[in-house]
C-alpha positions as CSV (number, residue, x, y, z in Angstrom):
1,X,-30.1,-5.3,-25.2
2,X,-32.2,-5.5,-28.2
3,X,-30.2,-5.8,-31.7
4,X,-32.6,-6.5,-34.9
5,X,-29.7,-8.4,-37.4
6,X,-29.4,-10.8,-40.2
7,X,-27.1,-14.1,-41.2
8,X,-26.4,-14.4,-44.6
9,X,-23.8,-16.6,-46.3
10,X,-22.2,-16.3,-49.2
11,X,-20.5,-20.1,-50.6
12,X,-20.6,-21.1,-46.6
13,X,-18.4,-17.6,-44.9
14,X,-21.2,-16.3,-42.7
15,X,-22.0,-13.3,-41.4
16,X,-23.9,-11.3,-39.2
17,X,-25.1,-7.9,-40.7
18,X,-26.4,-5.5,-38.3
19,X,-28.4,-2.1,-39.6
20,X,-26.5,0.6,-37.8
21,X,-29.3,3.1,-39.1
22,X,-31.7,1.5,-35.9
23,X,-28.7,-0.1,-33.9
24,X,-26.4,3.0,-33.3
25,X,-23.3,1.6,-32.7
26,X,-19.9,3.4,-31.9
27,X,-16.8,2.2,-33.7
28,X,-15.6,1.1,-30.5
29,X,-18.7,-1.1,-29.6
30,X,-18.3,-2.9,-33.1
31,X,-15.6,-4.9,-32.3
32,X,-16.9,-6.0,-28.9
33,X,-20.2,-7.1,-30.4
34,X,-17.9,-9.1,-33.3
35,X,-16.3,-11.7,-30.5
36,X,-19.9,-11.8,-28.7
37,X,-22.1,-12.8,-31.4
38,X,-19.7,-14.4,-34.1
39,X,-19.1,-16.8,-31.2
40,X,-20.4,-20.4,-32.3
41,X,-22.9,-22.3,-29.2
42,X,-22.6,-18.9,-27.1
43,X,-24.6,-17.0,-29.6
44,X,-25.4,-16.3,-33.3
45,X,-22.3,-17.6,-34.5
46,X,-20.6,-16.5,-38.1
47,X,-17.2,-15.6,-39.6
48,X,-17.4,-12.1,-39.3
49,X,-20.0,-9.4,-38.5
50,X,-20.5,-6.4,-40.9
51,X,-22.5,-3.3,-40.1
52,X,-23.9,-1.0,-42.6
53,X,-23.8,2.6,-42.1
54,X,-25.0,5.9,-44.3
55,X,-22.0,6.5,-46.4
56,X,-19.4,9.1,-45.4
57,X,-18.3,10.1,-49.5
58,X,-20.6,9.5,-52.0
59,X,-21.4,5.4,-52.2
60,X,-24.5,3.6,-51.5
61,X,-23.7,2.0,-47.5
62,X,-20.1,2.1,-45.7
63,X,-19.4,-1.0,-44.6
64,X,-17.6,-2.1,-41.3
65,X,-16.3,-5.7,-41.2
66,X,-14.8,-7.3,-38.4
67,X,-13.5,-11.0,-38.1
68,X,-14.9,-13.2,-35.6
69,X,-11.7,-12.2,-33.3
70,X,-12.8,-8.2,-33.5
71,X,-9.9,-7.3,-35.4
72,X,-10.9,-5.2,-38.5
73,X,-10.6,-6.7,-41.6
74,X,-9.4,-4.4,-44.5
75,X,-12.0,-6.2,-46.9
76,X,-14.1,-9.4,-47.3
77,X,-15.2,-10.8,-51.1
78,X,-17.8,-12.9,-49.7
79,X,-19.2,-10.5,-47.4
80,X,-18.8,-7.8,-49.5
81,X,-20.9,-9.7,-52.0
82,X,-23.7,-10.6,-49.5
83,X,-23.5,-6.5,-48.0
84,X,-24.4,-5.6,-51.5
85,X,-27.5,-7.7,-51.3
86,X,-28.3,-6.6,-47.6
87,X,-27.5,-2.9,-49.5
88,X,-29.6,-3.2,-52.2
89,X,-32.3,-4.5,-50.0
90,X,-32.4,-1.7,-47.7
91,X,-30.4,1.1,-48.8
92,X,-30.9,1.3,-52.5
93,X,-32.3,-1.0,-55.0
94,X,-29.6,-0.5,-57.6
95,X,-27.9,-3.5,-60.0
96,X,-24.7,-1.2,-59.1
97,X,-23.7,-0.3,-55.9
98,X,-20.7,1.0,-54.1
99,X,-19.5,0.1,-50.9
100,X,-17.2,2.4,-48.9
101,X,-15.0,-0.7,-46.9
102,X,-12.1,0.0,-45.2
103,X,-9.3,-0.6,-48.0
104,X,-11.0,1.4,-50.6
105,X,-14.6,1.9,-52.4
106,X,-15.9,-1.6,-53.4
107,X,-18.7,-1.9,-56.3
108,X,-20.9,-4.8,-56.6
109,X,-23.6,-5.5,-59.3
110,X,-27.0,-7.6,-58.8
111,X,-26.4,-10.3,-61.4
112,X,-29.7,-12.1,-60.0
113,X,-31.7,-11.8,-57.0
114,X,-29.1,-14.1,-55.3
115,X,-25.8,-13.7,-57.8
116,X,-23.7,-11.1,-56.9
117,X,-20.8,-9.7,-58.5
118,X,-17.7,-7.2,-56.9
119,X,-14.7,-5.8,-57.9
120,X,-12.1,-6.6,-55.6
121,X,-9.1,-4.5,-54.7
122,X,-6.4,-4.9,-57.2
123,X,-3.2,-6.7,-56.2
124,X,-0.5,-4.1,-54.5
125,X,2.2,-6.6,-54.2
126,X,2.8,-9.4,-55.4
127,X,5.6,-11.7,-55.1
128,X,5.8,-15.1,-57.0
129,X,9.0,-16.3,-54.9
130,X,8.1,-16.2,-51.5
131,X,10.2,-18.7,-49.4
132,X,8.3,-21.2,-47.1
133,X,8.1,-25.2,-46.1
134,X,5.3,-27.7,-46.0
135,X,5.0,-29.2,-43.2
136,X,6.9,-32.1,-43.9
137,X,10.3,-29.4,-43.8
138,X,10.3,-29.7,-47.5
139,X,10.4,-25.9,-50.0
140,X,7.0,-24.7,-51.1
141,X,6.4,-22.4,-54.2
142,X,4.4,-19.8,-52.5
143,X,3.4,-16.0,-53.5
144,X,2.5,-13.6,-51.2
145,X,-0.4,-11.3,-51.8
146,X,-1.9,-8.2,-50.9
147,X,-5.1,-6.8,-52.1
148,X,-5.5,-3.0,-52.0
149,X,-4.4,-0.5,-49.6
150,X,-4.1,-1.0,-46.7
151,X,-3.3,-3.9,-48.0
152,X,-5.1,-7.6,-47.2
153,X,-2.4,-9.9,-46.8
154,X,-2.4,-13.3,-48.5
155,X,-0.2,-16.1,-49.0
156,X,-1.1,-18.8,-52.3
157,X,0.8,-21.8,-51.2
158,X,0.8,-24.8,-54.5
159,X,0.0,-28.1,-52.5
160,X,-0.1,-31.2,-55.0
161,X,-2.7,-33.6,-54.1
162,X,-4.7,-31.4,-52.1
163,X,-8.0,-32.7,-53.9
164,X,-7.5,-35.8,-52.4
165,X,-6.4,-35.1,-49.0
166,X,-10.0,-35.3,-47.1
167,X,-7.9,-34.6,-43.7
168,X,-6.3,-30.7,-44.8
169,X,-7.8,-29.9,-41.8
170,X,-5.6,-32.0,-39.5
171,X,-3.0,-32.4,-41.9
172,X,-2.7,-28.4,-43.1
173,X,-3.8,-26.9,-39.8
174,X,-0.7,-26.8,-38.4
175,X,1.1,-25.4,-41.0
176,X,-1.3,-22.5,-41.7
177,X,-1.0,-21.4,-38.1
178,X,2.7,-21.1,-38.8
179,X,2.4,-19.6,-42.2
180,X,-0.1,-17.7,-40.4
181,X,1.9,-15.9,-38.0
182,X,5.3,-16.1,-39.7
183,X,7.6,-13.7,-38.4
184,X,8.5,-12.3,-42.1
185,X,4.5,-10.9,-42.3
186,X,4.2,-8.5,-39.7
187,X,0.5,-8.4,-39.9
188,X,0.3,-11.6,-40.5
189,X,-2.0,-13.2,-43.7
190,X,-4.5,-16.2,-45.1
191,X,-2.8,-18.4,-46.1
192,X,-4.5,-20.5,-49.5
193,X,-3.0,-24.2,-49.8
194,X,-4.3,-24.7,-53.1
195,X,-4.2,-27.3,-56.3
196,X,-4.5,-26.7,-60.1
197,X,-6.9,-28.9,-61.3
198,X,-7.2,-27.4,-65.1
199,X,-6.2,-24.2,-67.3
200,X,-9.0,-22.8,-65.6
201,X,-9.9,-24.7,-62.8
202,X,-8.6,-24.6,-58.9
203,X,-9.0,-26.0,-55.7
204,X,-8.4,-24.1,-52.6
205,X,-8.9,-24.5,-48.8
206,X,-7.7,-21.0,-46.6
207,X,-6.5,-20.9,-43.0
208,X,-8.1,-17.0,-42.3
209,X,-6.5,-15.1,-40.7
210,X,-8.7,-13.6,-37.5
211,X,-11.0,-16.8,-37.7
212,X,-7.7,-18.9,-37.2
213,X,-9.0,-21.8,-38.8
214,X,-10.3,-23.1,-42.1
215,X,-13.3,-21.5,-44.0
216,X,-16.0,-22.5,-46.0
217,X,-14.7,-19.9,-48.5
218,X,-12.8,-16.8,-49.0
219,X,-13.9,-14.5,-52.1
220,X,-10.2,-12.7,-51.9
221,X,-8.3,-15.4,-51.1
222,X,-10.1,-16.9,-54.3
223,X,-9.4,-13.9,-56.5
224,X,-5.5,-13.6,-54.5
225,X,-4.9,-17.2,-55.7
226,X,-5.7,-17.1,-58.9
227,X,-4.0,-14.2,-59.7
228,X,-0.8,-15.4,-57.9
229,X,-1.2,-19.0,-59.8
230,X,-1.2,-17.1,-63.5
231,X,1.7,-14.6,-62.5
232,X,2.7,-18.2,-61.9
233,X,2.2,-19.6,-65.3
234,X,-0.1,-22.1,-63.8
235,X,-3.1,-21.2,-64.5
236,X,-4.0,-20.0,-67.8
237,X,-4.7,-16.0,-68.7
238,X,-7.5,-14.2,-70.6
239,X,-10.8,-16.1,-69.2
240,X,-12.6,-16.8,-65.8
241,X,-11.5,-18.9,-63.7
242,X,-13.6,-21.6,-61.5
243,X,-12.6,-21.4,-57.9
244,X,-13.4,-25.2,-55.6
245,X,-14.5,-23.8,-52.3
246,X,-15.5,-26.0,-49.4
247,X,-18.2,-24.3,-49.1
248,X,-19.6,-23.4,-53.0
249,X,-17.7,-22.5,-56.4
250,X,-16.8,-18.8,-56.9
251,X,-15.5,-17.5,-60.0
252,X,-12.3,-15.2,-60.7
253,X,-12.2,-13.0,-64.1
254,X,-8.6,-11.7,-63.3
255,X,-7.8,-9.2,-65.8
256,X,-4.3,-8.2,-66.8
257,X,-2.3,-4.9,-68.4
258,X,1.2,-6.0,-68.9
259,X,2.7,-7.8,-66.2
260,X,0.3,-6.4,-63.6
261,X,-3.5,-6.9,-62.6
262,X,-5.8,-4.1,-63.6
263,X,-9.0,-5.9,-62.3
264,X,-10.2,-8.3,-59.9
265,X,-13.8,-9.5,-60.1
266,X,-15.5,-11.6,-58.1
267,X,-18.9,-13.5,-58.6
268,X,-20.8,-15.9,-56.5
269,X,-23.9,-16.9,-54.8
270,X,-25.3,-15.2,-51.5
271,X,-28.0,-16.5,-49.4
272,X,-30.3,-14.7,-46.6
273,X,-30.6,-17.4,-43.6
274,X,-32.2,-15.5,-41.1
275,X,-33.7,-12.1,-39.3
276,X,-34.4,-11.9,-36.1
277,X,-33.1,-10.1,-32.5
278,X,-30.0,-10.3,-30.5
279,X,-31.0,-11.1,-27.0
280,X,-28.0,-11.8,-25.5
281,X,-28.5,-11.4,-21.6
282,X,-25.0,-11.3,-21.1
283,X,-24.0,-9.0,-23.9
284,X,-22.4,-5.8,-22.4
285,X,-21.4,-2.9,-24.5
């Protein structure tokens, strides 16, 4: 098997993006090709794998994500920031594009050749007094988010000297895998440990779901978190907000009509690694 694809990354989440104009895929071959080339050592490697198809109702590309595990993911910031690059690139060379995802129709604008800027799915629920521990068996003031619909679960989890703790990996892991899979969220959710570090500054590290680990980045866990933090009163209302990624800043203009969120945008860098062919000998669809 022959695939032509591209990595791209967008504030360290990585994909692979796969034309399926030349590649012909059946819905039921994407996941497959997810857990084989997302793999890290065994092949490509990435986060999650995103093929672009002709649109089914009117946008520019539909967009299929899958996480590095297979399992469909409703919707991807990052990645849906870097498909409107790979869209404008070589589907149509517009500063405005819409992307047909799973959880709804997606626009993203060209700020620069590398900025791009989407709208994210607005919050559907979310609840400011969701009950959980830290790992040490002590309360946490968490929120639980979901971000369109079908909604993409979140959880924004306050962690107080998170910008010092270079070990979250160790120290967190365990409790996001908990968190994770906690028997109140049926379908599970990121979970964002996070840390105010200004009016409109915040640092977060998310456990993603279907990568089961930490990430570089996550553009809606990002935009989830800030929006939980001001319903919050922690974080102050009416002005972007800079997000601290592992992986690169992001910025969150959360955008409010009452007491709910009318829009979500996202903005951040994306960057073309490589193009080349799958060659996988042992890749079987």
């Amino acid at each position: 098997m022959k695939l032509e694809f591209c990595k791209m990354q967008g504030a360290g989440n990585d994909f692979v993006v796969i034309d399926n104009r030349i590649a012909h895929l059946t819905p039921e071959q994407m996941p497959l090709l997810a857990r084989k080339v997302c793999a890290r050592r065994t092949s490509v490697g990435a986060d999650g794998l995103m093929v672009a198809d002709e649109p089914q109702h009117g946008g520019d590309a539909k967009m299929w994500f899958f996480n590095s595990d297979g399992s469909v993911g409703e919707m991807c910031g990052n990645g849906a920031r870097c498909f409107g690059r790979f869209v404008y690139e070589h589907f149509a060379a517009k500063d405005e594009i819409i992307i047909e995802a799973t959880s709804g129709d997606v626009p993203a604008w060209r700020q620069t050749d590398r900025l791009y800027k989407v709208l994210l799915n607005r919050p559907t629920v979310l609840r400011t007094g969701w009950p959980t521990q830290g790992a040490d068996g002590g309360p946490l003031r968490a929120a639980y988010v979901e971000l369109g619909d079908p909604g993409l679960p979140h959880l924004v989890v306050p962690v107080p000297g998170l910008a010092e703790m270079e070990d979250y990996g160790e120290r967190l892991f365990e409790t996001g895998r908990e968190l994770r899979f906690h028997p109140l969220l049926p379908k599970g959710a990121n979970v964002n440990f996070c840390q105010v570090l200004g009016p409109r500054e915040v640092l977060i590290r998310t456990y993603e779901r279907g990568v089961e680990d930490f990430t570089l980045a996550c553009g809606t866990g990002s935009g989830s978190t800030v929006a939980a933090l001001q319903a919050m009163g922690l974080v102050a209302k009416g002005a972007p907000v800079t997000v601290h990624n592992p992986g690169d800043d992001l910025i969150i203009d959360c955008r409010w009509a009452g007491d709910s969120v009318e829009e979500l945008f996202l903005t951040g860098p994306t960057n073309l690694v490589a193009t080349g062919y799958i060659l996988d000998e042992d890749l079987q669809l």
